[in-house]
C-alpha positions as CSV (number, residue, x, y, z in Angstrom):
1,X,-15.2,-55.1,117.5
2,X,-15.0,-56.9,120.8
3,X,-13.0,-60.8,121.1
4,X,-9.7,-61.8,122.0
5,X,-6.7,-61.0,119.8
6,X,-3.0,-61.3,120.3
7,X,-2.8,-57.9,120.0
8,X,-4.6,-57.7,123.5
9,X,-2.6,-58.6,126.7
10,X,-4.3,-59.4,130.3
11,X,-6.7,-62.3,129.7
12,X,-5.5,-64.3,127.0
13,X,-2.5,-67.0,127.7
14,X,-1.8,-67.5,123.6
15,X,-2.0,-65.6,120.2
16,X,-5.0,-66.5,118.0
17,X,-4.4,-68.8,115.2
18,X,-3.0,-68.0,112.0
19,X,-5.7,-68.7,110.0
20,X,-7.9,-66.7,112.9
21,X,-6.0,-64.0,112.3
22,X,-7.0,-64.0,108.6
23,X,-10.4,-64.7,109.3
24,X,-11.0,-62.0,111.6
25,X,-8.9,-59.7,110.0
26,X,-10.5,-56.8,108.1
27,X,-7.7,-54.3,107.1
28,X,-7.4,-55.4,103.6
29,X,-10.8,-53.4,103.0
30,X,-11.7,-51.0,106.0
31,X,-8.3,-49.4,105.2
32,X,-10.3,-47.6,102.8
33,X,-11.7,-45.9,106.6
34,X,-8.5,-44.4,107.1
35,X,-8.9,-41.0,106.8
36,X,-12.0,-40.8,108.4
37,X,-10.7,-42.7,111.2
38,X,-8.2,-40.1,111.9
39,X,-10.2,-37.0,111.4
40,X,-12.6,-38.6,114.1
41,X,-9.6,-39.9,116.7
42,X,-8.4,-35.6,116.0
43,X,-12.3,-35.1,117.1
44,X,-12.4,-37.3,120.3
45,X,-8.4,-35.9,121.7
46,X,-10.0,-32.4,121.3
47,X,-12.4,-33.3,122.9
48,X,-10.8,-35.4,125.9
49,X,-8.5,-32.3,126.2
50,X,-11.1,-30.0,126.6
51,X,-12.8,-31.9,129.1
52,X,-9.6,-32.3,131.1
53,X,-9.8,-36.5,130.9
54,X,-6.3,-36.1,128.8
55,X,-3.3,-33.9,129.6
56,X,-3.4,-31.3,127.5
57,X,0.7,-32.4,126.0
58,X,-0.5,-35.6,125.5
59,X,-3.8,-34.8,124.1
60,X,-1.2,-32.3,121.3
61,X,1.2,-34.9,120.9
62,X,-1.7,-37.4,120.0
63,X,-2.9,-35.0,117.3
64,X,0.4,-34.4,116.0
65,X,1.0,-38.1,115.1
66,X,-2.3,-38.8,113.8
67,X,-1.6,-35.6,111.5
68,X,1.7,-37.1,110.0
69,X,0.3,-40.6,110.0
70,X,-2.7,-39.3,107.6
71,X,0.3,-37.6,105.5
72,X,2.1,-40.6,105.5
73,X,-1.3,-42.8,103.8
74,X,-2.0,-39.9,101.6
75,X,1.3,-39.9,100.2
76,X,1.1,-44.0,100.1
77,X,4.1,-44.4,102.6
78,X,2.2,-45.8,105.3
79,X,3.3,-49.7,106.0
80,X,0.0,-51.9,106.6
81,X,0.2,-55.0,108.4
82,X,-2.6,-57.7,108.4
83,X,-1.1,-58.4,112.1
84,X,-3.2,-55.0,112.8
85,X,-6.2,-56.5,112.4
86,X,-8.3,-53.3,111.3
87,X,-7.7,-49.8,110.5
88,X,-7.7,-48.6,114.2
89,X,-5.3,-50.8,115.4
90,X,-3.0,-50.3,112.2
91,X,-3.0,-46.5,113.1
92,X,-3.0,-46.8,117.0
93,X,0.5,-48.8,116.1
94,X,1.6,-46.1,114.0
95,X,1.2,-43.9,116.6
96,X,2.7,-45.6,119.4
97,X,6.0,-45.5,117.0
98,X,5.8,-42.2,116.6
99,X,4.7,-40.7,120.3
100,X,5.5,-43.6,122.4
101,X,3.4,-44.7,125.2
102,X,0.9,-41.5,125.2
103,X,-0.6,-43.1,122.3
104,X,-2.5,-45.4,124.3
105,X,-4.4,-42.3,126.4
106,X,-6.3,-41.8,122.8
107,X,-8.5,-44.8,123.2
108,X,-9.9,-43.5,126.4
109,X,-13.7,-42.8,126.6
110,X,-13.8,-45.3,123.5
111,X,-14.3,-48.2,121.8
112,X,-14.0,-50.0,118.6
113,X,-17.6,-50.5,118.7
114,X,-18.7,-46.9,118.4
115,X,-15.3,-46.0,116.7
116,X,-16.0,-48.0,113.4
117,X,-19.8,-47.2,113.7
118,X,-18.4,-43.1,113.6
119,X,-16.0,-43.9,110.9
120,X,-18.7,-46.1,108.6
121,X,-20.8,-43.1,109.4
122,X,-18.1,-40.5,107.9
123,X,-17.5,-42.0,105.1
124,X,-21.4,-42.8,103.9
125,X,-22.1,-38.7,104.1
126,X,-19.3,-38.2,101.5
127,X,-20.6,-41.2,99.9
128,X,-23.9,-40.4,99.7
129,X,-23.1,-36.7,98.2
130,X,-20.7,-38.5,95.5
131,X,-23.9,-40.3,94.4
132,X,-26.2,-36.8,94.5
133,X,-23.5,-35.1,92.5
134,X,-23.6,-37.8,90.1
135,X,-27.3,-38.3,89.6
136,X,-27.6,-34.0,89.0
137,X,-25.1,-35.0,86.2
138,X,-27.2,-37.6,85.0
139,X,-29.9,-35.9,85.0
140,X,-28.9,-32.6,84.0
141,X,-27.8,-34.4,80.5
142,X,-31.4,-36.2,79.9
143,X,-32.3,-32.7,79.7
144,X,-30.1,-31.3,77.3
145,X,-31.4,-34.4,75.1
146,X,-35.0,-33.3,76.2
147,X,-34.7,-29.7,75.6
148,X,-32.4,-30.3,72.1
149,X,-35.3,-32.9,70.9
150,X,-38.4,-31.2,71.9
151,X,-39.7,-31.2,68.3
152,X,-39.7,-34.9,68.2
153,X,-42.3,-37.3,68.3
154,X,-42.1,-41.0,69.5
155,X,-44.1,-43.9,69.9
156,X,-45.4,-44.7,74.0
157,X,-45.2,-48.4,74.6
158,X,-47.2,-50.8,77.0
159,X,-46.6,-54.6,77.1
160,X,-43.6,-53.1,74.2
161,X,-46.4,-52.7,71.9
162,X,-47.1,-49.2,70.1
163,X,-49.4,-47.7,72.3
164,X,-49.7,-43.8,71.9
165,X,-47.5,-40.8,70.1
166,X,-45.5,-39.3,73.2
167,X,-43.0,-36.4,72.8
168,X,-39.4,-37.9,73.2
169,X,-38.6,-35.2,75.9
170,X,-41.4,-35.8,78.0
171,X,-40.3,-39.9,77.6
172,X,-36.8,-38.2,78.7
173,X,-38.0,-36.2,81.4
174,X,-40.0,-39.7,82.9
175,X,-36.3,-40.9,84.0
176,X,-35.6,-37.4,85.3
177,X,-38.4,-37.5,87.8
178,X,-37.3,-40.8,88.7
179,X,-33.9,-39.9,89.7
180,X,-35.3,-37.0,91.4
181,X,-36.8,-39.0,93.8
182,X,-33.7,-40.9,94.5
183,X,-31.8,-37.8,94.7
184,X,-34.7,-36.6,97.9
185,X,-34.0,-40.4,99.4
186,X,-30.7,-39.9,99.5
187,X,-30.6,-36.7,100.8
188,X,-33.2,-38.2,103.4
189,X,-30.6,-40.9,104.3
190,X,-27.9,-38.0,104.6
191,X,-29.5,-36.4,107.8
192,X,-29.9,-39.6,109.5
193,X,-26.5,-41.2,108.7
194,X,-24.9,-37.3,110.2
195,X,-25.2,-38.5,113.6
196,X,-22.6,-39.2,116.1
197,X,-22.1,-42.5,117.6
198,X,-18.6,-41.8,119.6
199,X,-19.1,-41.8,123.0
200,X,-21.2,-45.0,123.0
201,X,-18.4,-46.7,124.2
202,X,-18.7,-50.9,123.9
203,X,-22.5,-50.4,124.3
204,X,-23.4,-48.8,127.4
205,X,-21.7,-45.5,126.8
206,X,-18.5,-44.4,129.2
207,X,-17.8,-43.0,132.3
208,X,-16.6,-39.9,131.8
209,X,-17.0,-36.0,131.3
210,X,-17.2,-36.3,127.6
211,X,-19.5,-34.0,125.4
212,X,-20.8,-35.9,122.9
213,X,-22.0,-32.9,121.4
214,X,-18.9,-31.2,121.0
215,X,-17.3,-33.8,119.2
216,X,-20.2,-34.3,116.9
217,X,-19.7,-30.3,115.9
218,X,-16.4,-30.7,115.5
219,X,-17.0,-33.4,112.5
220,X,-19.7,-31.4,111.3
221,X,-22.3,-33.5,111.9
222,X,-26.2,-32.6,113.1
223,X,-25.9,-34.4,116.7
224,X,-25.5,-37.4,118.3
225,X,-27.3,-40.6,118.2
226,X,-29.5,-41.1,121.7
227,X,-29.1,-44.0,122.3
228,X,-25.6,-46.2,122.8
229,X,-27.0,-49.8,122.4
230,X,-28.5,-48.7,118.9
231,X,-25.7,-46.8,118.1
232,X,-22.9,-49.4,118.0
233,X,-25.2,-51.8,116.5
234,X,-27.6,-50.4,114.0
235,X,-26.7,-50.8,110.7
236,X,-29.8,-49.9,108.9
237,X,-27.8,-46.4,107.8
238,X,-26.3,-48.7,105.6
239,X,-29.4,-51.0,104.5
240,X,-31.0,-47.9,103.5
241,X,-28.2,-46.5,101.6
242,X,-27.7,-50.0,99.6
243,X,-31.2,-50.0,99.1
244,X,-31.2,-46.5,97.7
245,X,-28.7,-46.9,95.6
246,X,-30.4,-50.3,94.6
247,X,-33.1,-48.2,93.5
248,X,-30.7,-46.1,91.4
249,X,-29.5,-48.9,89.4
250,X,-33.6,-50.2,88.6
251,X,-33.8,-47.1,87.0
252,X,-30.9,-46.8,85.3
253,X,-31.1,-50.0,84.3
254,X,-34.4,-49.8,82.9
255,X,-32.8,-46.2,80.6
256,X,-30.2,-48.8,79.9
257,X,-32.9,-51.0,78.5
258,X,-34.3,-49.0,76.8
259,X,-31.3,-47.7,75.0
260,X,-30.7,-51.2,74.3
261,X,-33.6,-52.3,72.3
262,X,-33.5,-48.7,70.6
263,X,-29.9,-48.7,69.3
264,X,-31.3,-51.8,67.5
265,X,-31.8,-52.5,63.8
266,X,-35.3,-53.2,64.3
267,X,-36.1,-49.7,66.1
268,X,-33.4,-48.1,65.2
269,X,-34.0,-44.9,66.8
270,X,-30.7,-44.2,68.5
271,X,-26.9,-44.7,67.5
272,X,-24.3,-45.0,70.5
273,X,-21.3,-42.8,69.4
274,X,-18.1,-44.5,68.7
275,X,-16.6,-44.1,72.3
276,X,-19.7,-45.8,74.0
277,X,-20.4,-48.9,71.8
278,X,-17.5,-51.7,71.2
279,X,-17.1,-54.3,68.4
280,X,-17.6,-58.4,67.7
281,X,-14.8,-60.4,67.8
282,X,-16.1,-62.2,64.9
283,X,-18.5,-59.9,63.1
284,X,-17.1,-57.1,61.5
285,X,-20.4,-55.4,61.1
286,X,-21.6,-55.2,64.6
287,X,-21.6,-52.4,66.8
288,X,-22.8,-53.5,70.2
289,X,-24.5,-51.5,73.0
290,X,-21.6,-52.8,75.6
291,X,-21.6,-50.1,77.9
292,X,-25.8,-49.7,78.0
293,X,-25.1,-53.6,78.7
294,X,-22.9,-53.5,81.4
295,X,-25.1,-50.4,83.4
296,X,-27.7,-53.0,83.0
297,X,-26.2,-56.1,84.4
298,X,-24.6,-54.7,87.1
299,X,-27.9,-53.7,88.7
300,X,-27.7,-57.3,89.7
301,X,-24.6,-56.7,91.7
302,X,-25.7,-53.8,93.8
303,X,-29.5,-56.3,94.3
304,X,-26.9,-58.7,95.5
305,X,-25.1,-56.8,97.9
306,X,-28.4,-55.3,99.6
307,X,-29.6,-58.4,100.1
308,X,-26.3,-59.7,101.4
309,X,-26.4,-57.2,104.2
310,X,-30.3,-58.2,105.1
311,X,-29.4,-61.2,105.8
312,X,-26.4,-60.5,108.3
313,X,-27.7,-58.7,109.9
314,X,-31.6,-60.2,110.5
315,X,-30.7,-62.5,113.8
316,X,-28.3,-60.9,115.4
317,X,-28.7,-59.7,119.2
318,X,-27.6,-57.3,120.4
319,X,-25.6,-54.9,120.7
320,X,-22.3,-55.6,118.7
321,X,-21.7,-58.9,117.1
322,X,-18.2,-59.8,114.7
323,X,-20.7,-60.8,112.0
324,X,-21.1,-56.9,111.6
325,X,-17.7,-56.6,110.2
326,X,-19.0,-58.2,106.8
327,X,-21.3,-54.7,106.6
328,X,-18.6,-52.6,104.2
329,X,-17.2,-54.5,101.7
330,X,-20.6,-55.0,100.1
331,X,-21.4,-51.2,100.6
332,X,-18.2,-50.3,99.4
333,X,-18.1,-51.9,95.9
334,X,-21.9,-51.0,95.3
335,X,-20.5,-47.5,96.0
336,X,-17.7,-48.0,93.6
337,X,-20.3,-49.6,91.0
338,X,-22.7,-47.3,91.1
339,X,-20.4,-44.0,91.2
340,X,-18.4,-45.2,87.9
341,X,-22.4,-45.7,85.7
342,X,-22.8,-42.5,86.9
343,X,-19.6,-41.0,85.7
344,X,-20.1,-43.1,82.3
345,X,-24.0,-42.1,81.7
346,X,-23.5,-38.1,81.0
347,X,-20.9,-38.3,78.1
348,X,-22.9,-41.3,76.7
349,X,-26.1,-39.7,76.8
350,X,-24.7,-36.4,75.4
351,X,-23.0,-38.1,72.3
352,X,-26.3,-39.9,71.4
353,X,-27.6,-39.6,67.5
354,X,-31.1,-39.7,67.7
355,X,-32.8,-40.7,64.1
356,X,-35.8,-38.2,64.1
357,X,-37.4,-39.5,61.5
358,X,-37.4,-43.2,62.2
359,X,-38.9,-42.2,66.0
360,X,-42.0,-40.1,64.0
361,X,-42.4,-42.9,61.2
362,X,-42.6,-45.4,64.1
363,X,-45.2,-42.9,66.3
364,X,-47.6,-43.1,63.2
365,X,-47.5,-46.8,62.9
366,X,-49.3,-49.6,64.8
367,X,-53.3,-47.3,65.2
368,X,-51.5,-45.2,67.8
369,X,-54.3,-42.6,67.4
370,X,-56.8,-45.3,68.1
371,X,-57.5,-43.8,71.9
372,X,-57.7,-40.5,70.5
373,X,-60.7,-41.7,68.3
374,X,-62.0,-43.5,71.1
375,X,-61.8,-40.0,73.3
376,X,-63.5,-38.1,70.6
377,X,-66.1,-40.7,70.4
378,X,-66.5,-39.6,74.4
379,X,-67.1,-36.1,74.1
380,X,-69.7,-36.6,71.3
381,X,-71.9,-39.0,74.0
382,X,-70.6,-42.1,73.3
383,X,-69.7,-44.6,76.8
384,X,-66.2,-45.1,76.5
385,X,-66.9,-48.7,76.6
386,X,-69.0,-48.6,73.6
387,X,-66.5,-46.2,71.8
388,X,-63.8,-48.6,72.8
389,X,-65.5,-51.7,71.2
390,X,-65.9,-49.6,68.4
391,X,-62.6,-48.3,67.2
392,X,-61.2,-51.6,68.3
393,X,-63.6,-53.2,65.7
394,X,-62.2,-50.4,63.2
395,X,-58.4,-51.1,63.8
396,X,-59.4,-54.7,63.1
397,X,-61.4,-53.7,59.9
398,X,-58.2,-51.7,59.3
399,X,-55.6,-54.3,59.2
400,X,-57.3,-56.8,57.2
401,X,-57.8,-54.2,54.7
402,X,-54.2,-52.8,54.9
403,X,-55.3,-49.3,55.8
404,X,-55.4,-46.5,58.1
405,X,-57.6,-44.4,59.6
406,X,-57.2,-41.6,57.4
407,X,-57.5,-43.8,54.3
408,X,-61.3,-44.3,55.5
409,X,-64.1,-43.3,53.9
410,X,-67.5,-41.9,55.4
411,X,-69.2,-45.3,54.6
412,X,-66.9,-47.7,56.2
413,X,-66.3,-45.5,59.5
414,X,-70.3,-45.3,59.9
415,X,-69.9,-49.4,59.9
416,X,-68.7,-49.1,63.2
417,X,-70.6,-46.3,64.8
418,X,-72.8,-43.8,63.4
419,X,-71.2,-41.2,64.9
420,X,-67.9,-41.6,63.5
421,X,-68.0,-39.9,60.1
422,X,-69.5,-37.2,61.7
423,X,-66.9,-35.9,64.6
424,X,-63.4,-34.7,64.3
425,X,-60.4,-36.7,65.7
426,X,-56.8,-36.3,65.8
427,X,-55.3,-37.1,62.2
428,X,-51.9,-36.8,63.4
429,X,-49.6,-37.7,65.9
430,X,-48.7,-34.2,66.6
431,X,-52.9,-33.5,67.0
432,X,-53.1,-36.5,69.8
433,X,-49.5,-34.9,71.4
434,X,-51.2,-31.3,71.6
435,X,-54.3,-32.4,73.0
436,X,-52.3,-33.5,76.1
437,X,-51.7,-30.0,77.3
438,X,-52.2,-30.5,81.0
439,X,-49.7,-31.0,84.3
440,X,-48.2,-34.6,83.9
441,X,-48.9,-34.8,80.1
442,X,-47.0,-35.0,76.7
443,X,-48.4,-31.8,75.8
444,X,-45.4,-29.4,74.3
445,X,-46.4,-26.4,76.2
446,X,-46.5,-28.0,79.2
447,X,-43.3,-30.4,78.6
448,X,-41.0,-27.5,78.3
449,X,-42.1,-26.3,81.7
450,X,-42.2,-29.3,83.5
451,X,-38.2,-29.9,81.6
452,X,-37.9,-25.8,83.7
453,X,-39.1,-26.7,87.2
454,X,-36.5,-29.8,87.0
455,X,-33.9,-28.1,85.8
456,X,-34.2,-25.3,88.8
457,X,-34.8,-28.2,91.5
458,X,-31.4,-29.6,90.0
459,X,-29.9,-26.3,90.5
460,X,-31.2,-26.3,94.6
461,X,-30.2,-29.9,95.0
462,X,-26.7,-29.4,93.4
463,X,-26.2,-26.0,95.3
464,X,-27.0,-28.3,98.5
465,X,-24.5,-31.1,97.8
466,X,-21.5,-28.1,97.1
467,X,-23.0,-26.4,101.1
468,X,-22.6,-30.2,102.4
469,X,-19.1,-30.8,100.7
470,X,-17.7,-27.4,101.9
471,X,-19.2,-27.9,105.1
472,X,-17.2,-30.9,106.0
473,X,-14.0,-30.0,104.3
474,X,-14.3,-26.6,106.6
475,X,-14.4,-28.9,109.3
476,X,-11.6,-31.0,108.7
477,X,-9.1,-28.6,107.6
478,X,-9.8,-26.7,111.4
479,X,-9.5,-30.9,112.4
480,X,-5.9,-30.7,110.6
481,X,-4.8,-27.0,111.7
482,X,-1.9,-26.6,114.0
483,X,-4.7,-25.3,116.5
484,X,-6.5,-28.7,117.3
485,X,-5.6,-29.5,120.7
């Protein structure tokens, strides 16, 4: 955060602007840093203490103030000033009223550069972990819907055309497996964003005594980042984490789609309970899918926000530039975006009516058995290409007659292939699901353990995000103990 400000003496003969001071002023949203920016200034004055760069009754007097100062914002008495500038400068001030001029021996060994770059870095972990926990939510209640529905059959869709019968848990348990992978990229993310910066200094590191280390152990993270030019000026910790949580919102929007088009009159497989649907303004009838509608459109807004960072941040030099300043807001609100769908999603998937019958009416429409006739042409010797032509030739035969494949007689299947009024194919869509039974299939038996093995990785990942949590808290209530200097 290096440039002149009226809030630094020495080389400057005038104040900056008024409307400068607007511009360059980011306190209205890195506020939302202030907790983390204390709990990592309590880090740094342990450590200078230790390390005998600060007196020891300054260092204590330092850690005193920030402690009542982080009171003071939790209990919203704390005064911010856009004349600050950012959220280090409004707390520095703060602490200069409360300690007098010792305050200024806290910045020592530091600078804004690798200060915000550890604060942006102590916020993301807990960020990150607020997403986990809400994606185990997510997913833990598409498998209640899975394992409460297991009985019910569904048509698949390609191109949104009927394609084959597909249990409706193992169409569940598809958006389970992808959220599990965002859940591993996000834990992924996690140990690369738990790094320490501090000690970097503007760029080129400090010179003093400090242990990097120490500080770093003291915040619970699991080291320090090598090298100070990267440190204060990479940002791709929070690329990655818009990106995964762009991810995120593709898939849930995609459920949202889905959810959409089925609460529809013309499938009609779903009804959205009362607390998760809203009304027209004109149509008395209408109960519309809002809140699927909304998870859907503001995909677009965490898109928008990933993008926005790319594109700060491809030409700049390095190491810290003021354009990096515009790298939170975006993160912040996709945060904020992505946390509330996630909070929404469980109750709304929970309270879902799913119309049973209308799903297996649907699964026995539109020739979905036509691939299983085609297969059981296959194992009697016939190239799948040829069986293919075949049964396609049948389904057209089919529908210009107005019937189905069981409505066929043993002279109009031989029309098509000899062989077809003499093997045995699936007559239901319950025969084509149970032929499926291997690993990755809509088979029943192994549906219900594939809907196990995700439940029990939930269980590890959720168990992990609790460790994380109680790991940092730990760490920050010895930060804010009486004993810190």
């Amino acid at each position: 955060m290096s440039g002149g400000s009226k809030l630094w003496g020495g080389r400057f003969q005038k104040p900056t602007h008024e409307l400068v001071d607007q511009l360059n002023a980011s306190l209205p949203f890195d506020r939302r840093l202030a907790r983390h920016d204390i709990l990592g200034s309590l880090a740094h004055v342990t450590m200078l203490a230790r390390q005998g760069i600060v007196p020891l009754e300054d260092a204590r007097a330092i850690a005193q103030g920030l402690r009542v100062i982080l009171q003071e914002i939790q209990e919203e008495r704390f005064v911010f000033r856009l004349a600050d500038e950012d959220i280090h400068l409004s707390v520095e001030r703060r602490l200069r009223e409360l300690i007098g001029p010792a305050a200024g021996r806290l910045h020592t060994a530091r600078s804004r550069n690798d200060q915000v770059a550890l604060d942006f870095r102590l916020w993301m972990r807990e960020a990150i972990l607020e997403v986990g926990e809400g994606i185990v939510e997510t997913s833990q209640a598409l498998l209640d819907l899975a394992n409460e529905h297991r009985d019910v059959v569904l048509p698949g869709y390609t191109h949104l055309q009927r394609a084959q019968p597909l249990l409706l848990a193992h169409h569940l348990h598809a958006y389970v497996a992808m959220l599990a992978r965002d859940l591993a990229r996000l834990q992924e993310l996690y140990r690369r964003v738990n790094r320490s910066p501090l000690g970097s200094g503007a760029l080129a590191g400090v010179p003093y005594p400090i242990d990097r280390a120490f500080v770093a152990e003291l915040l619970a993270m699991d080291g320090i980042l090598e090298n100070s030019i990267d440190a204060v000026s990479a940002r791709d910790f929070a690329l990655e984490f818009l990106a995964d949580l762009a991810i995120v919102m593709a898939h849930l929007s995609r459920l949202a789609e889905e959810l959409v088009l089925w609460s529809s009159s013309e499938f009609g497989f779903i009804e959205f309970d009362d607390a998760f649907a809203t009304g027209s303004s004109i149509m008395p009838q209408k109960k519309n899918p809002d809140v699927a509608e909304l998870l859907r459109g503001k995909s677009g807004r965490v898109f928008g926000h990933l993008m926005g960072l790319l594109t700060v941040v491809k030409g700049l030099p390095l190491a810290y530039n003021k354009d990096l300043q515009e790298d939170k807001e975006g993160v912040f609100d996709a945060l904020d975006t992505v946390a509330l769908l996630l909070r929404v999603l469980p109750p709304m998937l929970r309270t879902l009516r799913i119309d049973r019958g209308r799903m297996h009416t649907a699964a026995e429409q539109g020739f979905t058995l036509a691939t299983d006739v085609a297969d059981a042409l296959v194992r009697a010797g016939v190239p799948f290409r040829d069986a293919h032509e075949a049964v396609g030739r049948l389904v057209a035969y089919c529908i210009a007659e107005g019937k189905t494949f069981g409505e066929l007689a043993a002279d109009e299947l031989v029309r098509f292939h000899p062989r077809l009024a003499e093997i045995v194919f699936p007559r239901t869509v319950w025969d084509a699901v149970r032929a499926r039974e291997h690993p990755g299939g809509t088979g029943p038996e192994h549906v219900a353990r594939a809907l196990e093995a995700s439940r029990s990785e939930l269980e590890r990942t959720a168990r992990w995000l609790q460790q994380e949590r109680q790991r940092i808290d730990e760490a920050f209530a010895r930060l804010l103990s009486e004993e810190f200097p």
